[in-house]
N, C-alpha and C positions, 0 to 999 in steps of 0.2 A: 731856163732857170734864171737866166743874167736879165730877164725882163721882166721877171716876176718880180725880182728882189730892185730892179729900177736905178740900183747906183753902180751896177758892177758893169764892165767891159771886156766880154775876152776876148782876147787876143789867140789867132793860129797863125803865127807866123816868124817868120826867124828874130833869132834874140837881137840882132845887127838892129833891124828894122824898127827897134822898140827904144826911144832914148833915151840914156840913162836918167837913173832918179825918178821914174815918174811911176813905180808898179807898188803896191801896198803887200803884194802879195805873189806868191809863185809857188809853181807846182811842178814836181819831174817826175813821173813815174817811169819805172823799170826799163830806164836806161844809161845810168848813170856807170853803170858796169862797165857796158862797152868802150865809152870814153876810156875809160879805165884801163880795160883790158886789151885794149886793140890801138890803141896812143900812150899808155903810160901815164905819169905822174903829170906827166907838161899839157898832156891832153883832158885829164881831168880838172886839173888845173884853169885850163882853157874853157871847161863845161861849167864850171863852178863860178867863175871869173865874170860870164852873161849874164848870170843870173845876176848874181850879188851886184853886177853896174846896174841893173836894171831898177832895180829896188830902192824904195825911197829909203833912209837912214830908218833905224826903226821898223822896216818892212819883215817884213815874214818868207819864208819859203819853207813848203814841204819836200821830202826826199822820201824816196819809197824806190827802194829793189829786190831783187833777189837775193836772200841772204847766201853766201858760199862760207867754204871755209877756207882756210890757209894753209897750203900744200897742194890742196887740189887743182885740178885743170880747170880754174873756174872760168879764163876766156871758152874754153869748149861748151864747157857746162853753162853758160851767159847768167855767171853771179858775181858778187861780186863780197870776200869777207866783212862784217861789218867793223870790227878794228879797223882795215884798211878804209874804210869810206868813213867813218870816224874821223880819221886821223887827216885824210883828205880835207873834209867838211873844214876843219879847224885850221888848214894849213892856210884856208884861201878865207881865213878871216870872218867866215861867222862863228857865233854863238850859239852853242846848241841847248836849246830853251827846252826841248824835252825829246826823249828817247823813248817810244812807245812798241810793246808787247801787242798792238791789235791784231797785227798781221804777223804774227807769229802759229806754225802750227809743227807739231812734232812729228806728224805725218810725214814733212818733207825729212829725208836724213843728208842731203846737199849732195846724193851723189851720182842723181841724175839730172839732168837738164832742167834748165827750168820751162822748158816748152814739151818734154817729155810727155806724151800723152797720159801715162799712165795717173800720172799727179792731177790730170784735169783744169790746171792753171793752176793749182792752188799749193805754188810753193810759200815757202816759210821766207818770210820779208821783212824786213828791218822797215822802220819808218823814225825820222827825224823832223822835227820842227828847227828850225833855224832862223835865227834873227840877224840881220846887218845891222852892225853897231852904229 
């Protein structure tokens, strides 16, 4: 796709490796939980922090997880509530530019795994757009 389109570059490789300032744009899928969940506040922190250095002022990033809910054993369950990654998102200073319903399905009810066979991958997902100021 990044050679059809001719101006894009992607990058697989750790965030360290990438210097800051120089990315227009970022993507994380379905794992922004585990930082979360398995590090705490300092660890998401820490996940949210590469990104945002990475990204030129004005840049873009996508966030996309599992949605969970709050009370539940969402490090078991690998979700993560979307208040809590909200409230993340904002702590480590981006702006959240839109809050999108695509990956929303009510099929999921958050109280089995999100690798759960029975859901077929297709849990209920929060997705943000975020901008570095």
């Amino acid at each position: 796709m990044a050679a059809e389109l001719g101006n894009v570059e992607p990058v697989f490789d750790s965030m360290a490796s990438i210097a800051p300032g120089v990315a227009d744009a970022a993507v994380t899928a379905l794992n922004f939980h585990d930082a979360y969940n398995f590090r705490g506040e300092a660890g998401a922190q820490a996940f949210l922090k590469e990104i945002y250095d990475v990204l030129k002022p004005g840049g873009l990033a996508v966030i996309i997880d599992h949605e969970g809910t709050v009370e539940m054993d969402n490090a078991g369950l690998h979700r993560i509530p979307v208040v809590i990654a909200r409230a993340q998102i904002q702590l480590a200073g981006f702006e959240i530019v839109r809050e999108s319903e695509l990956l929303h399905t009510n099929a999921d009810d958050h109280s089995l795994s999100s690798n759960d066979p029975s859901l077929g991958r297709n849990t209920d997902r929060f997705l943000f757009v975020v901008r570095k100021p």
